[in-house]
N, C-alpha and C positions, 0 to 999 in steps of 0.2 A: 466157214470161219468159226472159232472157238466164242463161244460167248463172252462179252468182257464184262467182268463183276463191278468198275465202277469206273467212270474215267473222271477226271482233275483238271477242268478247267475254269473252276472257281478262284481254287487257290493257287492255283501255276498255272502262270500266263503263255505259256509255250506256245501254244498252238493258236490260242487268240489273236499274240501278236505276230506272227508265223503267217497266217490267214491273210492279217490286214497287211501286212508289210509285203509281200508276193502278190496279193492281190488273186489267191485261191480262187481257182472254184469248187463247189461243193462235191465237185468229181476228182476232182485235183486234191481233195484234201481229207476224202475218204481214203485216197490210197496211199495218201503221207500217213493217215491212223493207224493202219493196217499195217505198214509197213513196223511202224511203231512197235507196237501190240504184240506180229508176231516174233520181233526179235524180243520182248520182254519175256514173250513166253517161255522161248525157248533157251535163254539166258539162267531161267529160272530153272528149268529142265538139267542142263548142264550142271546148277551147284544139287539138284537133288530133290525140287522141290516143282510138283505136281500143279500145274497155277490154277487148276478146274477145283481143286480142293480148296481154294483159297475164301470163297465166297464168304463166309461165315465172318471173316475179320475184315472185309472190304465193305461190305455192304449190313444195311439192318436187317435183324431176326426176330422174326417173332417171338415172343415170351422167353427172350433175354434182357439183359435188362443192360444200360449205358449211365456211367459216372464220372464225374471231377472230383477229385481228390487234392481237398485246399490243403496246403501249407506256409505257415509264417515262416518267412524267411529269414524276415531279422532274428530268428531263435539260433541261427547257424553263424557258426565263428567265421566261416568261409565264405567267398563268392561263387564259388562254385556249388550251392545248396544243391542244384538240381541234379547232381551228382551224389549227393548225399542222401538225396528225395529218392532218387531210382536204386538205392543201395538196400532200402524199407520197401519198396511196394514190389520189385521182382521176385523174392522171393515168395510172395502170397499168391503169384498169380497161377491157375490152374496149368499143370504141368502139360495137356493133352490138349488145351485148345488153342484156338486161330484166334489172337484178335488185335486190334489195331492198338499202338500206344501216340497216343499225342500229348502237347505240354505246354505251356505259357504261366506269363505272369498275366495280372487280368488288368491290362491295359483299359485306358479312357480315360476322358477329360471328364467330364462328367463322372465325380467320384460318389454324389447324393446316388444316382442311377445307381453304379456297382453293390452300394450298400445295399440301398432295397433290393436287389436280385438277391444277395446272399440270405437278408433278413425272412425275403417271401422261400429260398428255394434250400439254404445249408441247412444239413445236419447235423447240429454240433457237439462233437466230442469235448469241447470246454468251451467257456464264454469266451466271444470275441470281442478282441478291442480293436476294432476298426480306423486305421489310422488313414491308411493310403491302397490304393488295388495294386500298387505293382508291388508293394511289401506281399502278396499273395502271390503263390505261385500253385498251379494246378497240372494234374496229371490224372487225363481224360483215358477211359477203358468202355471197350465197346466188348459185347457178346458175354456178357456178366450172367452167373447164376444166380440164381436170388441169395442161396447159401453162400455162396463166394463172396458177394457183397455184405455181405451181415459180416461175414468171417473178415473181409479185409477192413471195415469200420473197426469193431473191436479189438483189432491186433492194432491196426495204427493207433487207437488209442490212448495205447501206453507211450506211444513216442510223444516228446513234450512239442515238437513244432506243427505234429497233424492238430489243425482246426476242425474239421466235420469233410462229408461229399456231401454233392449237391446232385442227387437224381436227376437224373437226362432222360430217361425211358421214353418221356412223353413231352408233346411240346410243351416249353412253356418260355418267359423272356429269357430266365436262367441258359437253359440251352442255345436259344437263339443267339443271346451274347457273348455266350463260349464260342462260339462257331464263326466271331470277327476277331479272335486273340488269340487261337490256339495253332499251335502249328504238328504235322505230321512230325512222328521221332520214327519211326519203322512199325514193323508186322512182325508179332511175334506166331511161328510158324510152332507150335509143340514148345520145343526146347530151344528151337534156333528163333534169330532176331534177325530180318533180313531190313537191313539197309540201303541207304542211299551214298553214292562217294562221286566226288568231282567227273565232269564229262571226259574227262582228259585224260581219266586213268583207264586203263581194259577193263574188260567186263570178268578177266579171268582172276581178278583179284578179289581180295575180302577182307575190309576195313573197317574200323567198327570211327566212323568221325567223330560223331559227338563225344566222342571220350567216355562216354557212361557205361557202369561196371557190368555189363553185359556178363562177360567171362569170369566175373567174380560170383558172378548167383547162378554161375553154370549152364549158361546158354550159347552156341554157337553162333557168331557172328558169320554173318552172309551181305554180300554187299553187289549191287549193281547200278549204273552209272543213272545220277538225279533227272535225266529228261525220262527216264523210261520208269525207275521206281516212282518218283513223283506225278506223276499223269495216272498212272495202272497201279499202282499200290498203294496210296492216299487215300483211308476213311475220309468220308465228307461229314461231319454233323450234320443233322437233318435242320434244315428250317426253311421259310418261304424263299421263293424266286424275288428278290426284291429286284426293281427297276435299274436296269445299269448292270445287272448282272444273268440274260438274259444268255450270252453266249454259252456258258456251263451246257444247257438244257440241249440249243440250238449244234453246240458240237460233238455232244453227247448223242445225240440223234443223228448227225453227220456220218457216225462212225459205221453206220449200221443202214443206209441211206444217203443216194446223192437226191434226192427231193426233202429239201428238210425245210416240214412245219413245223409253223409255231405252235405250242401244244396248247396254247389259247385258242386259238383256230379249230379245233380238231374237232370231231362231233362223236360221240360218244355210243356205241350201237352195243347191245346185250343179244345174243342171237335167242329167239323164247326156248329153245331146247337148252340153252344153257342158264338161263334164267329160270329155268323149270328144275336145273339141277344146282343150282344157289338153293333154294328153295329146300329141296329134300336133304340134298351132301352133308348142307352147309349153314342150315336150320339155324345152330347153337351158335355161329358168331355173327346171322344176322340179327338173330335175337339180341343179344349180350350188347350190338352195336344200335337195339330197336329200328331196324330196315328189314322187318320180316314180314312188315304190312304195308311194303313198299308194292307199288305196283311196277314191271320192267322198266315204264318211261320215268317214274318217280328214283327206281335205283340209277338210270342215265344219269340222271340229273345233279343227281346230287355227286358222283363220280366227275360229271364236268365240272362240277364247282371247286373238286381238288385237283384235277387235273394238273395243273399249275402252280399249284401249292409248296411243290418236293421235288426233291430231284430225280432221275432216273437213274435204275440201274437194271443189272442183267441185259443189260444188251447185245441182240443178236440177231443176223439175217439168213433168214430158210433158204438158199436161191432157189432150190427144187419149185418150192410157192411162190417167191417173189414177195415174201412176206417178209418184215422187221418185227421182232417182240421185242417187248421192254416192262421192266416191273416198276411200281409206284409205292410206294407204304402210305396209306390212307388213313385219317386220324380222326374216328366220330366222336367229338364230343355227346357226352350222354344224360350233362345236366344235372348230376351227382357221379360223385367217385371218379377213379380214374375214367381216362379215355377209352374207346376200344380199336384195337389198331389192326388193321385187314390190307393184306397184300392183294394186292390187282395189279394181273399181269393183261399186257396189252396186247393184240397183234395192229400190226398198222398195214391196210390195204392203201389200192389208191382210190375205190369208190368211197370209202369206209376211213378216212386218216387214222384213226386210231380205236378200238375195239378190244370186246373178247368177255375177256375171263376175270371176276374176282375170286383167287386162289384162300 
């Protein structure tokens, strides 16, 4: 089976309530994923577009960087802003890469909270007057240059309803907050925007729903039916497994696995010949992340403390081995300056639930 770059059952219920309502089993419902997965795959194959290339806008990259892009809304004559918001920020975006676009207004009752997130994390292009969150409307970009983000700060700039972006790269409550309000708009593939459109329509169609000017800044719309883009082609924000939302992890590891632990549970093993090549490889980001004077059980350890911290992604089963891999994005705090952020890829035996490698 192809590995799948992220699967959405955070934010689309499908499958959760699919599960509970049938009353699945975890066997029964690896082969409802699959079945899933490879008609997205190949749906996507049909309009042209490679899904193994897709990882880069599905999932997080190391030393790219992830932003929200505030805008006042009441500065717009129209109700339709967010069509006017995507008419400013398509055209900046890099013409050659993958990445996911999502958007909201920054909902919440608690409007003291929204402020301090903007005041501790926006960067503001003019002073804000802060009236209400859902007068803010935001438009989230993952796999960001660093130059691209400087370049898309000071072009939006000039436009009088950009307020500032608020950096996501690393965690902080900013992100974590965006990540209860924001919702998927599609995957910008190069040039093309591949979409989501009604169950009910064929998959041999291409719709652009939301009405936003996709074809006016030159990009091909591409569309396939909402249970399959939405599950396989929805960025997730990165933030903790909060309580209540435990299924995401649980069927995300379904997909690739009819024994699914909880990754609470799991116990954590560094083989010492690969701990020995942490060590030599990979020297400069245990330093940078100070885990260079970690001893093997000391790096466990601190690996099981995040285990459960993020979601998974890259998931994929070897049957040759009888093995599942799954990747984690792991976040040291260092006590000054940014974070250091280190990908750890898993394999998961059954003496061993879950193991391996930090990449």
């Amino acid at each position: 089976m192809p590995s799948i770059h992220t699967l959405n059952a955070r934010g689309h219920l499908m499958l959760d309530v699919m599960q509970s309502y049938f009353k699945l089993s975890p066997a029964q419902m690896r082969k409802e994923i699959m079945g899933l997965h490879k008609q997205a795959v190949e749906v996507l194959r049909q309009k042209g577009i490679d899904y193994g290339s897709l990882r880069s806008g599905l999932a997080p990259v190391l030393n790219r960087h992830e932003a929200a892009f505030i805008f006042d809304s009441s500065a717009f004559k129209t109700s339709w802003y967010g069509r006017e918001v995507f008419g400013q920020v398509l055209p900046l975006l890099e013409p050659a890469t993958t990445q996911s676009l999502l958007c909201g207004d920054l909902l919440g009752r608690d409007q003291n909270f929204i402020f301090e997130v903007l005041r501790e994390s926006l960067v503001l292009s003019r002073p804000l007057n802060f009236r209400h969150g859902t007068l803010l409307f935001a438009v989230y970009l993952n796999n960001l240059s660093e130059g691209t983000l400087a370049r898309m700060h000071s072009s939006l700039s000039l436009y009088p309803a950009y307020v500032g972006h608020m950096p996501t790269t690393f965690g902080t409550r900013a992100k974590t907050y965006l990540s209860t309000c924001l919702a998927n708009v599609g995957l910008k593939v190069r040039k093309q925007i591949v979409l989501g459109h009604e169950d009910d329509r064929s998959n041999s169609e291409n719709v652009n729903l939301p009405g936003l000017p996709f074809e006016d800044a030159g990009y091909r719309v591409l569309s396939l039916q909402e249970s399959l883009e939405g599950i396989f082609l929805s960025f997730k924000i990165e933030r903790p497994v909060f309580p209540g939302f435990e299924a995401d992890s649980n069927i995300s590891l379904n997909a690739i696995s009819e024994d699914v632990l909880s990754l609470r549970g799991c116990a954590v093993h560094i083989e010492p010949a690969k701990h020995g090549y942490l060590l030599t490889e990979k020297a400069g980001k245990l330093h940078k992340a100070r885990l260079d004077d970690f001893s093997r059980e000391e790096l466990e350890a601190v690996i099981q403390r995040k285990l459960s911290s993020n979601y998974i992604y890259n998931m994929e089963f070897l049957e040759e081995h009888d093995v599942m891999k799954f990747s984690l994005m792991i976040e040291i705090e260092r006590g000054e300056g940014y974070p250091t952020r280190l990908a750890a890829a898993f394999e998961g035996v059954s003496e061993i639930p879950c193991s391996r490698r930090v990449d």
